[in-house]
GUZA-944959 format. One record per atom (N, C-alpha, C): x, y, z. Coordinates in steps of 0.1 Angstrom, whole numbers, plus 5000, padded with zeros to 4 digits. Layout:
// residues N
XYZ/...
***
This chain:
// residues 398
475204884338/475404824325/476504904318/477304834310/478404894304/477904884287/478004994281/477304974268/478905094261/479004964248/479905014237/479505074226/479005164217/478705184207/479805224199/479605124191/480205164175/479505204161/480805284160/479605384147/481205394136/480905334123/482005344112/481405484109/482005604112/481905774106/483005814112/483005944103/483606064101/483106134116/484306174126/483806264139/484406324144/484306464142/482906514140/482406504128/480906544122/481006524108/480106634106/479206674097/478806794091/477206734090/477206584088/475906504092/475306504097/474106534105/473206464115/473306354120/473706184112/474106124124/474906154138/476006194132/476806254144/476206294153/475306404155/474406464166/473906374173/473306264160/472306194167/472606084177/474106054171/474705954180/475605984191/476006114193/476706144202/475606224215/474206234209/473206304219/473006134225/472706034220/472405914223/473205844234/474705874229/475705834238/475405874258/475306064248/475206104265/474206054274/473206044264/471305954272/471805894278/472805774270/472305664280/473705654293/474405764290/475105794305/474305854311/473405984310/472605974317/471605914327/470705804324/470105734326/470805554332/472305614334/473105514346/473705414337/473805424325/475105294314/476505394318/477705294319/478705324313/479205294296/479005424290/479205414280/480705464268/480605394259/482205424252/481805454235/482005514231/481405554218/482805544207/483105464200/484005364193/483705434181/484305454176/484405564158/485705484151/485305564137/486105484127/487905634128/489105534126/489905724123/490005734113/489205824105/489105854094/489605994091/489906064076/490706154074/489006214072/489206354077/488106454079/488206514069/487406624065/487206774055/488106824067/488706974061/489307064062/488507144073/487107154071/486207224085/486007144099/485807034093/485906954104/487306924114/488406944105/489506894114/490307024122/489307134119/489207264126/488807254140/488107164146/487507104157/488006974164/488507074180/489406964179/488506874193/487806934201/486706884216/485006794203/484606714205/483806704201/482706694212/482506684222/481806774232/481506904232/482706994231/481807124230/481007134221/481707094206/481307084194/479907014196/479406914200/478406914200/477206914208/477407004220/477207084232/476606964244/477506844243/477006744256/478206774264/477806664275/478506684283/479206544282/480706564288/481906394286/481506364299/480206234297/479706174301/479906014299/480605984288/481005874279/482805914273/483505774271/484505794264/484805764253/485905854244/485805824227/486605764225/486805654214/488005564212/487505564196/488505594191/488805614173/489705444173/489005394164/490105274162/490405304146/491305184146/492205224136/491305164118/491105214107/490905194093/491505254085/492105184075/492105214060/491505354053/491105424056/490905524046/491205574037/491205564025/490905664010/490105704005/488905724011/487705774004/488005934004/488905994013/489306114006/490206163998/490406023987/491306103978/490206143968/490606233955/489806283948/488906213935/488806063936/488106013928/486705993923/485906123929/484506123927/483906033937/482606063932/481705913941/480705833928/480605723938/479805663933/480305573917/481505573919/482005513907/483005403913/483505253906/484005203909/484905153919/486105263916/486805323926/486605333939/485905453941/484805453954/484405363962/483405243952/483105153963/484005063968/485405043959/486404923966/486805003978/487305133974/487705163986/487305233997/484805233998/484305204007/484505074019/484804954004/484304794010/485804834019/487404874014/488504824022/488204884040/487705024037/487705084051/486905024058/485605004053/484904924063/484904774070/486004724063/486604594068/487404604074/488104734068/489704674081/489004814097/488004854092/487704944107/487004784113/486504724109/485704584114/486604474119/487704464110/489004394116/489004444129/489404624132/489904674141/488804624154/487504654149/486904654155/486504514167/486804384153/486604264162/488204264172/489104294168/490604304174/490004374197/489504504193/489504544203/488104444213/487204424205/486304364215/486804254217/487904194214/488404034221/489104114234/489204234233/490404284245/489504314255/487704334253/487104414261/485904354268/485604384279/484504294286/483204404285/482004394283/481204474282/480104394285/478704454286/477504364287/476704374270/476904504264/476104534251/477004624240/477104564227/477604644220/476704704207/476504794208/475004854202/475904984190/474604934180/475204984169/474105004154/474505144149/473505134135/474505064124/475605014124/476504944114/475904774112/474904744105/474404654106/476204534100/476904574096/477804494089/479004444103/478804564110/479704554123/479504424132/478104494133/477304374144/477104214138/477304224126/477404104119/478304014124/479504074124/481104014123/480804014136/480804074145/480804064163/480103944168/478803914156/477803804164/478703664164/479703704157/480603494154/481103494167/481603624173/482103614186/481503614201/480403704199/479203704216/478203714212/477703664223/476103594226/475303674216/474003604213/472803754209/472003864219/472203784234/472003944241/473003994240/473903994240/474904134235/475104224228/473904204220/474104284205/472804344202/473204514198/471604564201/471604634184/470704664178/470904704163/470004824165/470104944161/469305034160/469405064142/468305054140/468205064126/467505184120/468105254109/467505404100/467405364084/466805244081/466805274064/466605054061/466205054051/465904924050/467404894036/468104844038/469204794024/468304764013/469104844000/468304803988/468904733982/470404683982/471204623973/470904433977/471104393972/471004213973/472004203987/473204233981/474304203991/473704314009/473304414005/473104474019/472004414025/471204374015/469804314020/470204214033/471304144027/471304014030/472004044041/472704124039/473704134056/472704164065/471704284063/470904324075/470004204077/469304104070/468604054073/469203924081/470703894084/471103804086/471403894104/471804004102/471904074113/470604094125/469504104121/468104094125/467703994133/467903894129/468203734129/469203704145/470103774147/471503754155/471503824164/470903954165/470904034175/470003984188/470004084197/469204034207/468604154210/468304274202/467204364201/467304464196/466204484184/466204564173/465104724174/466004814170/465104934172/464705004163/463505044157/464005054141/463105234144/463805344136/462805474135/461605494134/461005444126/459705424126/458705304122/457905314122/456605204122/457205094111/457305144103/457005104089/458705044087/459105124095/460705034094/460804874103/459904944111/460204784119/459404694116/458504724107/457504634099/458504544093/459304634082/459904554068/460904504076/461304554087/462904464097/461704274097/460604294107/460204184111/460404064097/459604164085/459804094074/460804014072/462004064071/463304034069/463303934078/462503914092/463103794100/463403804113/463503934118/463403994127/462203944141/462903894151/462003834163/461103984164/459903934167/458504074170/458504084181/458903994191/458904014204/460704074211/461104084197/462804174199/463104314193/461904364192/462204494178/460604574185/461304704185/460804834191/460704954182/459705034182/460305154178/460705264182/461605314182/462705434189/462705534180/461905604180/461405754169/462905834178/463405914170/464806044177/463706114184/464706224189/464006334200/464706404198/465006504213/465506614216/465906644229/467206724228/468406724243/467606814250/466406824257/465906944266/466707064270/467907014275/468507144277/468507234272/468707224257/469207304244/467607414245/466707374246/465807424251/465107484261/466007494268/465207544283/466307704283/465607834286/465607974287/466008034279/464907974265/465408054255/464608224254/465608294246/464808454245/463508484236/463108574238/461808574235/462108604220/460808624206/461208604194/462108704192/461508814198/462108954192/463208964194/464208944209/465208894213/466108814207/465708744201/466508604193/466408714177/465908754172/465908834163/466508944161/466709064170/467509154175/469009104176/469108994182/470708914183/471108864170/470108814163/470508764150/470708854138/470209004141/470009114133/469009064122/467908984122/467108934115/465809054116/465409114110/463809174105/463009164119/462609244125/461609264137/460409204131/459809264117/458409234115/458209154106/459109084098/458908994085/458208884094/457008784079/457108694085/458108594082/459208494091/459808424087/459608314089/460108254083/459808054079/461008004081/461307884086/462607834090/462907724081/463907684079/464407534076/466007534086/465707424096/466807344099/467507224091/468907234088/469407064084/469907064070/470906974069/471106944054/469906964045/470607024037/469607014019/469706894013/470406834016/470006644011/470306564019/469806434017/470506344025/470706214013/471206144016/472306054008/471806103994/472506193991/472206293976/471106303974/469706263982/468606303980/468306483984/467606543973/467406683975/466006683984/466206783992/464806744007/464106884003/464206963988/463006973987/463007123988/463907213994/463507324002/464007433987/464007403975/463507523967/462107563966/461207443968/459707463969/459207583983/460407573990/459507664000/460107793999/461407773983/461707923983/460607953973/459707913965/459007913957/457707963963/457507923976/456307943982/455808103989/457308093995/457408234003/457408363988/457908333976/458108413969/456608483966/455708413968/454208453969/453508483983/454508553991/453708594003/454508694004/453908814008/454308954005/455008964024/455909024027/456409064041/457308934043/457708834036/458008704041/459908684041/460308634047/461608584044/462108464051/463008374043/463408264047/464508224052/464608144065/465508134073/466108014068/467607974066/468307834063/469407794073/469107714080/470407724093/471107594086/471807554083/472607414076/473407454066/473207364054/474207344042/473807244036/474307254025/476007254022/476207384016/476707474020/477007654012/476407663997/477007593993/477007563973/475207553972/474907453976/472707463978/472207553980/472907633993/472407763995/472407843988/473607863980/474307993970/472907953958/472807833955/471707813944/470507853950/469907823958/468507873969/468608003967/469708103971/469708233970/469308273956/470008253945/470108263935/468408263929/467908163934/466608103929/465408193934/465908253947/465108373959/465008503949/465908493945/466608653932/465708653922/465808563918/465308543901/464108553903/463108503916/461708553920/461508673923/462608743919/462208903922/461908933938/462908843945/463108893961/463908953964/463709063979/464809123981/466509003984/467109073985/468308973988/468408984008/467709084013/467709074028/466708984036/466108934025/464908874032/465608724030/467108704023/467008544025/468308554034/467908494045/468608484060/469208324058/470608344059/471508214059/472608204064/472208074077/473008094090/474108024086/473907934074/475607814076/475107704086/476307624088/476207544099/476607614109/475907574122/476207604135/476407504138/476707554154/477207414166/475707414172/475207304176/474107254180/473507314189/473907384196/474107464210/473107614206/473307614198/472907734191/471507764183/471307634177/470107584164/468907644172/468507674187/467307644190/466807854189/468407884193/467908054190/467308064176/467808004165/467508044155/465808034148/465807874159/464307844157/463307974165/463308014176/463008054182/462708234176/463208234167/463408384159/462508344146/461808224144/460808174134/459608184136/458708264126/457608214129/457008064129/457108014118/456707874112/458307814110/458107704113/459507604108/458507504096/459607424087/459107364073/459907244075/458907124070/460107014064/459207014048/459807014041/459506994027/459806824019/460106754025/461206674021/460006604006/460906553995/459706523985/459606333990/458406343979/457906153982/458906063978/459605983987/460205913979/460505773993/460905643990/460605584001/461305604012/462205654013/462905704025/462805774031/462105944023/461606024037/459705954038/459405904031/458405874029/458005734045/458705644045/458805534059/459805574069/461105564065/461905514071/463305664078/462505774079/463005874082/462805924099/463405974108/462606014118/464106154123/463106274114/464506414112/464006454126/465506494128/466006554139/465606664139/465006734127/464806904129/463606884127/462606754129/461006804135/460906824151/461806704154/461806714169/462206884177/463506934170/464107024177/462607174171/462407164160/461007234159/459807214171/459407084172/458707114182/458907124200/460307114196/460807164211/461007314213/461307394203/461507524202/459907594202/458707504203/457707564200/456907674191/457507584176/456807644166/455907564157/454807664153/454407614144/455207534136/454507394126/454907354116/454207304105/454807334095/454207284080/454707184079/454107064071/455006944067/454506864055/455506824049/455106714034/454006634043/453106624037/452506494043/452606324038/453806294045/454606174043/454306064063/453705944055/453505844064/454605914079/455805884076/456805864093/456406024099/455806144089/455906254102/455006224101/453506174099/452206114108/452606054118/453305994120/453705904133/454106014145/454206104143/454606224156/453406344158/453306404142/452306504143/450906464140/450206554145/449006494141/448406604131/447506624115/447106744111/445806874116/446307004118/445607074126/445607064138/446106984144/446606954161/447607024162/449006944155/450206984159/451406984146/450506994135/451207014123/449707094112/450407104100/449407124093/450207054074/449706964070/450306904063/449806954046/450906934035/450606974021/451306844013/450506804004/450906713993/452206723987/453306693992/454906653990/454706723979/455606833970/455806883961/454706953957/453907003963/452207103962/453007243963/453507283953/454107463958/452407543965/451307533958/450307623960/449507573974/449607413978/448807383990/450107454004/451207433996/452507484009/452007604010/451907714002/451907864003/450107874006/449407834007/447907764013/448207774031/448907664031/449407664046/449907744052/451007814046/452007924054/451008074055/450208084045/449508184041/448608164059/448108074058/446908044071/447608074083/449208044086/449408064098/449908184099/450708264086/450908374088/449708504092/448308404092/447608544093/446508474107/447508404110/446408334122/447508304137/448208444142/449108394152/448508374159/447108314162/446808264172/446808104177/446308084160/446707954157/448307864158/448907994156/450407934154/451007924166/450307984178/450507994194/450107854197/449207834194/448607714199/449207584196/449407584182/450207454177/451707424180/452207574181/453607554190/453607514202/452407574214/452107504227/452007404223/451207304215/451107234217/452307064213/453307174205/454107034200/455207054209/455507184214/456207214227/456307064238/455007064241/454607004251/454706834248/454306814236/454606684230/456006664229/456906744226/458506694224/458906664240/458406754253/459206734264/458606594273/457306564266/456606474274/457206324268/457306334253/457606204247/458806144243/459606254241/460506264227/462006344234/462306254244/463506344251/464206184247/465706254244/466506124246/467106074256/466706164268/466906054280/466105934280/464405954281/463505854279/463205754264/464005784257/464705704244/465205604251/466705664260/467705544263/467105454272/466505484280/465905444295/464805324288/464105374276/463405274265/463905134264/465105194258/466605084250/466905044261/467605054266/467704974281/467404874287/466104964290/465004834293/465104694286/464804734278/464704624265/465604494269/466604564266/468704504263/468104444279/468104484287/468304464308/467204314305/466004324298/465004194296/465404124289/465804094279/466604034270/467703944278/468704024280/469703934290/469203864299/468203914310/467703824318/466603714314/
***
């Protein structure tokens, strides 16, 4: 099977989709597609255009090939966001990369063109069949106008994958065939995990504290300008004596405030450990030098349904304990006291409750990491993602 994915982004980018779509790509070379991963050419940040292999950069293997087609770009001139301006010259890029886009698939023979750009797959459907068209979907549209594209997209495809439960609920809503729509929760690249060093090892290399206990956060501090929360776990740790906090991500500026906010609690300044962004290759030493890993994220409907973060998965592949908001989509992976231990979204005192229990219970925190360990390699790899998707797309056409 020859499968094209198109993705309108910035690539490399500083985002987590990126990761998530370029680990995807390789899957499903893995698991026997010829695959082409189709991006928008867009003008980069100044860090990113520092990187010039996006393979190494995001430690797969060129398994798949990259083709940048051509768009309009000005979203990086300096006009702010979110203001007028902005969205015209959102709507130009993403039509004329969709121009580009329907231009090249008249040139190209493929069996599937698979894509989270519900607007893409729109325009493509006037041209091939509905088995040709696979939608993997992360978020439900709030606007009238996006409403209406994805639900018209739902409708046209010939099989829908949505993150979690509750996303493919409100997809079917919208119109979506039930016997065409799956859920495809993310995962994790096994490799990145297999011989890692032991804690103290990973801690000695990192020059991190032999005996503190440490708490992790992987990942952006916001996602679409949502704040995910992680002052509360500098709030939390500020009340556990020996403790310090690990931040592997960004954006610097969040951090510099997080630090700031660590100070003003009357912490040392060595106990707040902050990696920056790294290259992906890397993220799992850092886990691995954690006691506990955290998602904090607060209630809101999107981490609340329609979320499925890459840095639970790569936590329980690193084999650590975890704390978690207790939000519907991470019930869908962890279970509480099994293989999570969950606190009421914005609870500073039930969070520091929780951290408190496992900091003084490493036996317990042995066990829950065996155990989510074992859960990420058994369920949650993205080779058995693609081989999922596949399937699907392979029934469908026939």
């Amino acid at each position: 099977m020859k499968l094209i994915y198109l993705a309108n982004i910035r690539l490399p980018t500083e985002k987590a989709h990126g990761l998530q779509i370029v680990q995807n790509c390789e899957a499903f070379a893995d698991v026997g597609a010829e695959v082409e991963l189709w991006v928008a050419r867009r003008v980069n940040s100044p860090e990113m255009n520092t990187i010039t292999d996006i393979y190494t950069h995001y430690g797969v293997k060129q398994n798949f090939r990259l083709r940048r087609l051509l768009s309009l770009d000005l979203l990086w001139l300096p006009i702010g966001q979110g203001g007028l301006l902005a969205r015209v010259f959102f709507v130009i890029q993403s039509i004329t990369f969709i121009l580009a886009a329907l231009t090249a698939v008249l040139g190209t023979r493929t069996d599937v063109y698979y894509s989270r750009d519900a607007l893409t797959l729109l325009a493509i459907s006037l041209i091939k069949p509905r088995h040709a068209l696979a939608y993997e979907a992360h978020n439900v549209a709030h606007s009238v106008v996006g409403r209406w594209i994805q639900r018209q997209t739902v409708r046209r495809v010939g099989q829908v994958f949505g993150v979690t439960q509750k996303l493919c609920e409100d997809l079917r809503a919208l119109g979506a065939d039930p016997s065409r729509i799956q859920v495809a929760p993310d995962g994790i690249r096994g490799e990145r995990f297999a011989n890692l060093p032991t804690q103290a090892e990973a801690r000695r290399t990192l020059g991190w504290p032999d005996d503190n206990f440490i708490v992790g956060y992987v990942g952006r501090l916001q996602t679409l300008a949502q704040d995910k929360g992680v002052g509360l776990l500098v709030e939390a740790l500020a009340q556990i004596d020996g403790s310090s906090i690990a931040l592997v991500g960004g954006p610097d500026e969040m951090a510099e405030a997080l630090r700031r906010q660590w100070l003003a609690l009357g912490q040392d300044d060595a106990g707040f450990l902050y990696a920056g962004q790294v290259q992906a290759d890397r993220v799992a030493r850092y886990l691995v030098a954690c006691d506990v890993c955290v998602l904090t994220s607060p209630w809101t409907t999107f981490f609340a349904y329609y979320t499925s973060p890459l840095k639970l998965f790569e936590y329980m592949a690193a084999g650590r304990a975890i704390v978690a908001s207790d939000l519907p989509s991470t019930h869908e992976i962890v279970v509480e006291g099994e293989t999570a231990l969950f606190f009421p979204p914005g609870d500073v005192e039930a969070l520091t409750t929780a951290l408190k229990r496992l900091r003084d219970d490493p036996t317990l925190r042995q066990r829950m990491g065996a155990e989510v360990h074992k859960l990420a390699f058994e369920r949650y790899t993205w080779e058995a993602r693609a081989r999922a998707i596949l399937e699907a797309i392979k029934h469908d056409a026939n």
